[in-house]
N, C-alpha and C positions, 0 to 999 in steps of 0.2 A: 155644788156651788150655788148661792143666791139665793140656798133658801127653796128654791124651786120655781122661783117667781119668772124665771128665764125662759122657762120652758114646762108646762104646763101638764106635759104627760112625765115629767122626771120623777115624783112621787108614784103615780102608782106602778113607774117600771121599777125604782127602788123596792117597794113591795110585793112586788109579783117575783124578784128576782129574792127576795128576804134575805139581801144584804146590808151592810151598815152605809149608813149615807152622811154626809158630812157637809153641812149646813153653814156657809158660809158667808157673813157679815158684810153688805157693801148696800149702797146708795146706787140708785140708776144704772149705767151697765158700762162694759170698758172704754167707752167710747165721751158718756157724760158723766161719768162719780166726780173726777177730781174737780168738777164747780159743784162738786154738794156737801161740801167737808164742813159747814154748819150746822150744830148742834146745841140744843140747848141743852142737853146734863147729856154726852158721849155716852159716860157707861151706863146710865139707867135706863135712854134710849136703845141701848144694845140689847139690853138683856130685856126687856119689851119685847124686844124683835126675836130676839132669840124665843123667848117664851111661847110666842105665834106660834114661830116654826115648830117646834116641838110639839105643840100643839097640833096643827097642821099635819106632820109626820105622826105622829099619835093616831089620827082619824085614819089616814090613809094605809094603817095596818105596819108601819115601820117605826120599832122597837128598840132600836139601834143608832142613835142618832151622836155622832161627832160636832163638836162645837170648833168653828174655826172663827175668830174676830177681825179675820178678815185683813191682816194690816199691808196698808199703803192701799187700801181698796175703799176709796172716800174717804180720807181718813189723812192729815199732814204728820209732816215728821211731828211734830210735838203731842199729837194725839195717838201717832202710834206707841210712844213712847209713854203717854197718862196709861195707855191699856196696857202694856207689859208691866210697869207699875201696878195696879190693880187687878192682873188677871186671875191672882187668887179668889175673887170674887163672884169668880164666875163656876169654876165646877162645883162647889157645893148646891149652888140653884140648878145646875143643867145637868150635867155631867161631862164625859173627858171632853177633854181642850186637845185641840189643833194648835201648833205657833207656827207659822209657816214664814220665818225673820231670814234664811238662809241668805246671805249674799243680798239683800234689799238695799233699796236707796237712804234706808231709814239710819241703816248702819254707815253704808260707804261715804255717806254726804258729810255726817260728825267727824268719819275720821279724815276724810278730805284725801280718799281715795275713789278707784272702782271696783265694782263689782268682782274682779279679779283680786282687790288687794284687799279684799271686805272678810279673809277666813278669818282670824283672828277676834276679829267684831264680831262676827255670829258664834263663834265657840264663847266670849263672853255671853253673849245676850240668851244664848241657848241653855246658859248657866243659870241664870238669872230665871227662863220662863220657867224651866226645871223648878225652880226653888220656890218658883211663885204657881205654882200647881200645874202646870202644862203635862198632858197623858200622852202625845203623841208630838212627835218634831218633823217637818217636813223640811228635805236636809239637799242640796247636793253633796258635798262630803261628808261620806258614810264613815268612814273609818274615826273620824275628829267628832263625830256625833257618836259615834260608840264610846269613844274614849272616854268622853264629856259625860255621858251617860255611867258609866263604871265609876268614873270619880264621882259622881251625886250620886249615887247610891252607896259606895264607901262612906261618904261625909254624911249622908243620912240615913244606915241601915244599922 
């Protein structure tokens, strides 16, 4: 998470451990992001940042790096929503993508539900990261992201 910015020994324990680490996208920390959802171009600042980190994990001997954009993490509904939009943009510069959309405010707020009535929203939108290049889904319903998963690979294999 963060990049590494959080916690200062997280790279070289990712490297010493020579596991994959997953590099995630946010402003300040859980306490301050949601005042830093200011940006002058979102996704080129991202993938700047992303670039660092990669960078950064590059030096620190970690070869394995997950890209996660981080959403609702600094980030308003209408910009989580430019990133899934555009997140094909991002594994050909970095490599696999994280969508971590599961049950988020991002979804339940448009449909004018909660977090409990949000499955249906993230099996779309998990459709959608699918389609827009996403390598990996971080899910509470396993079963609905399998499924989700079998149907996009039918429809694209």
């Amino acid at each position: 998470m963060s990049g590494g910015h959080l916690d200062a020994e997280m790279l070289p324990t990712v490297a010493a451990f020579r596991v994959p680490y997953i590099a995630m996208h946010m402003r300040g920390n859980p306490k301050t992001m949601q005042g830093l959802t200011s940006y002058q171009d979102l996704l080129q600042e991202m993938l700047f940042y992303f670039a660092q980190v990669q960078d950064r994990c590059r030096q620190a001997g970690i070869h394995d790096v997950i890209f996660d954009p981080g959403f609702g993490f600094a980030k308003t509904l209408e910009q989580n929503y430019e990133i899934l939009r555009h997140l094909n943009t991002f594994p050909k510069l970095l490599g696999p993508i994280l969508v971590g959309i599961s049950r988020k405010s991002m979804i339940y707020k448009v449909i004018d539900t909660d977090a409990n009535g949000a499955l249906a929203g993230t099996t779309a939108l998990h459709m959608v990261a699918l389609q827009q290049g996403a390598n990996v889904l971080r899910v509470h319903d396993v079963l609905e992201a399998v499924q989700t998963i079998k149907l996009f690979k039918t429809l694209y294999s």
